[in-house]
N, C-alpha and C positions, 0 to 999 in steps of 0.2 A: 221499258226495262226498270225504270226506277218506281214505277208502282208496284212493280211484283218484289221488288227489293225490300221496300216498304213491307208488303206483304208478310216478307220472311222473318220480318223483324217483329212485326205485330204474334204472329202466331207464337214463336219462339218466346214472347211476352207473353202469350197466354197457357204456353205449356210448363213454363219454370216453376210455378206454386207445385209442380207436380214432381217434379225431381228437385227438390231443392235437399241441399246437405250432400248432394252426388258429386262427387268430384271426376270429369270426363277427362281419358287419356287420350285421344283423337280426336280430331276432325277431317271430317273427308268432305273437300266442296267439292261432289258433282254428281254424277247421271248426267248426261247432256255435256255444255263446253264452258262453264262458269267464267272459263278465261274472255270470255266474248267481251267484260263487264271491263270498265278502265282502269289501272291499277289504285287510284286513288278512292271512285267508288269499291274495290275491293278491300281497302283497309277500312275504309268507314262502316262497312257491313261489320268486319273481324273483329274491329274495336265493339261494334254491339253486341256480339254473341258474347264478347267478355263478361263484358259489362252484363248481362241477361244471369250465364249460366257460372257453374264453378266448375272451371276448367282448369285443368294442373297447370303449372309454369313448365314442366318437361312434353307436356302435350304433343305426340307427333300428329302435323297438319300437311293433308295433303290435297293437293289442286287436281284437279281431274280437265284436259282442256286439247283444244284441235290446236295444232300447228300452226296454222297460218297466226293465231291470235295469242301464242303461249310464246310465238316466234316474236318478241317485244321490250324490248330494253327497258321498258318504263315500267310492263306487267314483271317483268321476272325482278327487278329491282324493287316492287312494291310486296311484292312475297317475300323474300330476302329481309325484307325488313318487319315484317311481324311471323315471323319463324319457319316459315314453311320448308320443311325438310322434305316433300317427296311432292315428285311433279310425274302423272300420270297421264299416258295421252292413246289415242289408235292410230298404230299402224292399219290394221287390216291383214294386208299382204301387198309384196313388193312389184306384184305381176301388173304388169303396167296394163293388161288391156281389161284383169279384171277392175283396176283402179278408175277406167272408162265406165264400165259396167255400171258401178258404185255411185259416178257423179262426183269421186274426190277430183279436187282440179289442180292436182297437182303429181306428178309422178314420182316415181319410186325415190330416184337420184334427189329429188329437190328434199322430197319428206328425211332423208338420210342425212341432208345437208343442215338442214334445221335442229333436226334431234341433238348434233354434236355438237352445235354452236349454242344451244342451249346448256348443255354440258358443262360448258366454260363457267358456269356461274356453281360449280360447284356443289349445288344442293346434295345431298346426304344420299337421295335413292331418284332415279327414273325410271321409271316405270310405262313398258308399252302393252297394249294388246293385242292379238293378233287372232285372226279367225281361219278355222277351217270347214269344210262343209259349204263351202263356196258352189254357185251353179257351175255345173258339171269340173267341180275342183278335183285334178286329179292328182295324184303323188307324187309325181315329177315337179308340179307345182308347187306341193306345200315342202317336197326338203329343198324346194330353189329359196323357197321363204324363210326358211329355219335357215340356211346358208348365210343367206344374207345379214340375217339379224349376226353374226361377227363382226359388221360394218358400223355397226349401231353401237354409240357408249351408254350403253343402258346396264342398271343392274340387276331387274327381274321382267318376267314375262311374263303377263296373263292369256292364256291360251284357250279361248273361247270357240263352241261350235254354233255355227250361224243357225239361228231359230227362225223359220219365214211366218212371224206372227202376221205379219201384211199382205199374205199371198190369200187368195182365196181358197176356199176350202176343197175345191176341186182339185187345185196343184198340191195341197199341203200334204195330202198323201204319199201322191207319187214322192215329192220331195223328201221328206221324212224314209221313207222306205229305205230309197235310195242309199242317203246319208246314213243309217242305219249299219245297211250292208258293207260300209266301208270306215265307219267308226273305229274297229278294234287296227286296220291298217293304219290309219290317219293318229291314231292315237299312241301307239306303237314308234310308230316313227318319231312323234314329237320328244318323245320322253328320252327314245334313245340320242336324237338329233342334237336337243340343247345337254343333255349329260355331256355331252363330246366338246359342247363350248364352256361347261365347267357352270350350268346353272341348275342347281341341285333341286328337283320336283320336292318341294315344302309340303303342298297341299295339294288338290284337288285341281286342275288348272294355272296353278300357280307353279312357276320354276324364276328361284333370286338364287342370285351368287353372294345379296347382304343377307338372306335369311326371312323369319315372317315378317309382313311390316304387322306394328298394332294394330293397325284397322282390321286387317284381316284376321287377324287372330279372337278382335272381340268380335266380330263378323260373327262365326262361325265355331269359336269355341276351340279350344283344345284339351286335351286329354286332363293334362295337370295342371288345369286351372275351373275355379268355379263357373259354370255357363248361364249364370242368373244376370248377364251384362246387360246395362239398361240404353238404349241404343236411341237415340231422338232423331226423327226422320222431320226434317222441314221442310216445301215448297210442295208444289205440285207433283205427286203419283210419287212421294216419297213413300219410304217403307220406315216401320220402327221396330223398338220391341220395350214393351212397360210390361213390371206389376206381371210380369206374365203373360202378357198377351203382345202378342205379331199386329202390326195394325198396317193399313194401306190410305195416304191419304186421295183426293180424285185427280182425275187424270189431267186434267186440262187445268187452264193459266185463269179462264174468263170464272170454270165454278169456285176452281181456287177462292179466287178475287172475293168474287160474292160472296162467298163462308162465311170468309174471316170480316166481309166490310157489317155482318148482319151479328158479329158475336159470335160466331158458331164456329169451332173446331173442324178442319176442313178434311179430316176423315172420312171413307168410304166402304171399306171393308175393316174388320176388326176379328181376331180368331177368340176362341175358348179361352180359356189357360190352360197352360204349359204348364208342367211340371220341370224343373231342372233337370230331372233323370230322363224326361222324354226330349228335351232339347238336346241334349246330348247324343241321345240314343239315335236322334235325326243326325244330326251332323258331325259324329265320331268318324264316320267312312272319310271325311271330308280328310281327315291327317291321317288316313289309312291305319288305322287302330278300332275295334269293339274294343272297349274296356270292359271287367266282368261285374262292376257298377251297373252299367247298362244291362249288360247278358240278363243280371238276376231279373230286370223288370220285364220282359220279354214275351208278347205273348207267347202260348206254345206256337202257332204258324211260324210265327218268328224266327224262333227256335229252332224249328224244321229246316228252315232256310239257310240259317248257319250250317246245320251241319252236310245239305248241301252243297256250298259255298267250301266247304274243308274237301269233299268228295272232289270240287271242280279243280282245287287247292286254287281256288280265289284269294283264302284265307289259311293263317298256317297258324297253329295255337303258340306263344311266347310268354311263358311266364303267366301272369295276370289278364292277358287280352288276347284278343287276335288280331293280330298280322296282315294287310291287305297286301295279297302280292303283286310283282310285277302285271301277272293274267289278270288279275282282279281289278286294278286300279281301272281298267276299261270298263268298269261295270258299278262305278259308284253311285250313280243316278239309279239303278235298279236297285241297288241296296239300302239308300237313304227310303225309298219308297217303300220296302219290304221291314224296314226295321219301323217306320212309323205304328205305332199304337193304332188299333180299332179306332178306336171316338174320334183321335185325332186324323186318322186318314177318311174316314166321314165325313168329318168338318170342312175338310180341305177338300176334297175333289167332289162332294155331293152324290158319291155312287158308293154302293158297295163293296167293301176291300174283296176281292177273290185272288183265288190261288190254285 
C-alpha cells in the first residue's frame, strides 16, 4: 500500500510542470475505497498533493470509501482535520439476499447503522450510491430500496445502473437486453421515488437535497459555466482531462508501478482534442439542457435527431435551449451518443457513426 502511495506521489510530481498556475476547486480520493488507507497515512498523502499542486483554500474534498473502514473514529477525525467536506460511500441496495449475491458481509440494518453514526461527525454532504439493474432486480425491489434510503441521513444519491463488464460475452447480451427492457420502469420510479423524499434530480444520476457538489459539476460541465475544466486523474486506471484531451491511465497497480519507477507517465489511452463546444455538446444532456451554443455546432444527423427528440417531446424548446423532459431524461446516454461529433464518435468507439 505505501508503495502505490509513493507511487501517487511520484506521478503527481511529474504531472504539475504541466498544470502549473491552475488553481484546483476539488478533490475527489476515490474509484475504489481510499478509506482502506490509516488516517494518518491519509493526511501525509493530503499534505503532498498541497504541497505538489495549487489548490484553493475553499477546495471542496471529497473521500470516496466502504463502510466497514469510513466506519472509524481515527479515519473520520483525520479528514475532519484537513477539510474534507463530502464523505461518499455504496450502498448498492438494502435487499439483504441480493447483498449475499454481492459478497457485501454485512446487511442492510448494520450498513444503516454505520452511515448515521458517521453522520454525527457533521461533515457538510454524504453521499451514497445505489444501483439498479441488479440480477433479475425487480420493481418491488428497487422502490423497497428507494423506501429505505428515508432511514439513511444522507444528502444526495448517486443512482447508478449495474454494467456486467465481468460477465462473459455470452451473458452480456442476454443481461443487457433484459436491463434495457426495463430501464425507462426502473428509471421512472427512481426519480419519482426520491422526489417524494424531497431529493431534487440535479443531473443525470444524481438526486441532493444540498444541490451540485463541485466535483460533479467540473465532472461534467454545466450550461453556465466554461467546460475547458482541467481535471488531473492520479493512480491506477485514473481518468483525466488536459489541454483538451480525455486521457486514461493503465489499469493495474504492478504496470502502474513500472511506468512511473522507469520515468514514464503511466498513461494508456489518450483521445483527440476536444474542442470546448464539443465537450459540452457531450455532456449538456447530462443537466438536461442543449444550449443553442451547442445546437449551432451540430452536425446535420445531429440535427435530425433533435428534432426527433422534440417529435418524442423528449425535449421541449425554452428560450435559448432545449429542455430534457421528464420522458427524456430516460434517454440521456442515447443522446450524449447521438450529439457526439463524427471524428469524435470515431475516435471513441472505432466504428462507424450510423443512423
Amino acid at each position: 500500500m505505501h508503495h502505490y502511495i509513493d507511487a501517487l506521489v511520484h506521478e503527481s510530481e511529474m504531472i504539475a510542470p504541466l498544470v502549473k498556475g491552475i488553481e484546483f476547486k476539488s478533490i475527489y480520493y476515490g474509484g475504489g475505497s481510499p478509506s482502506i488507507i490509516d488516517g494518518d497515512t491519509f493526511i501525509n498523502l493530503h499534505k503532498s498533493l498541497k504541497r505538489i499542486f495549487g489548490i484553493s483554500d475553499d477546495a471542496e474534498i471529497t473521500v470516496e470509501g466502504e463502510l466497514r473502514t469510513l466506519h472509524s473514529k481515527k479515519r473520520l477525525e483525520a479528514y475532519k482535520s484537513v477539510g474534507v467536506q463530502r464523505l461518499s460511500f455504496g450502498l448498492q441496495t438494502f435487499d439483504n439476499d441480493l447483498r449475499k449475491r454481492f459478497n457485501i458481509p454485512y446487511d442492510a440494518d448494520t450498513a444503516i447503522k454505520m452511515v448515521n453514526s458517521t453522520a454525527e461527525y457533521a461533515f457538510k454532504e454524504l453521499n451514497a450510491y445505489m444501483m439498479y439493474g441488479l440480477p433479475n432486480h425487480t420493481i418491488e425491489q428497487l422502490k423497497y430500496d428507494i423506501n429505505q434510503l428515508h432511514n439513511v441521513n444522507i444528502g444526495s444519491v448517486d443512482y447508478y445502473r449495474l454494467h456486467p463488464y465481468s460477465l462473459p460475452n455470452s451473458l452480456k447480451g442476454d443481461w443487457i437486453q433484459k436491463a434495457n427492457g426495463f430501464k425507462h420502469i426502473f428509471v421512472e420510479s427512481i426519480i419519482d421515488g426520491l422526489s417524494k423524499q424531497g431529493f431534487y434530480n440535479v443531473c443525470d444520476q444524481v438526486y441532493s437535497k444540498v444541490g451540485v457538489s463541485e466535483y460533479t459539476r467540473l465532472l461534467w460541465g454545466k450550461s453556465d459555466y466554461v467546460a475547458s475544466s482541467y481535471m488531473v486523474g492520479i493512480g491506477a486506471s485514473a481518468r483525466g482531462f488536459l489541454n483538451g484531451r480525455s486521457y486514461m491511465n493503465v489499469a493495474t497497480v504492478e504496470e502502474y508501478e513500472e511506468r512511473l519507477s522507469k520515468g514514464l507517465f503511466p498513461i494508456d489511452q489518450i483521445s483527440d482534442v476536444c474542442t470546448v463546444e464539443e465537450r459540452r455538446g457531450v455532456f449538456s444532456p447530462k443537466y438536461f439542457c442543449i444550449p443553442n451554443d451547442v445546437i449551432s455546432i451540430l452536425d446535420l444527423s445531429s440535427k435530425e435527431h433533435l428534432a426527433e427528440w422534440e417529435r418524442y417531446e423528449w425535449i421541449k424548446r425554452r428560450g435559448d435551449l432545449y429542455e430534457i423532459t421528464h420522458a427524456g431524461k430516460i434517454h440521456i446516454d442515447e443522446m450524449i451518443i447521438r450529439l457526439m461529433p463524427e471524428r469524435q464518435y470515431t475516435i471513441a468507439t472505432g466504428i462507424e457513426k450510423k443512423y
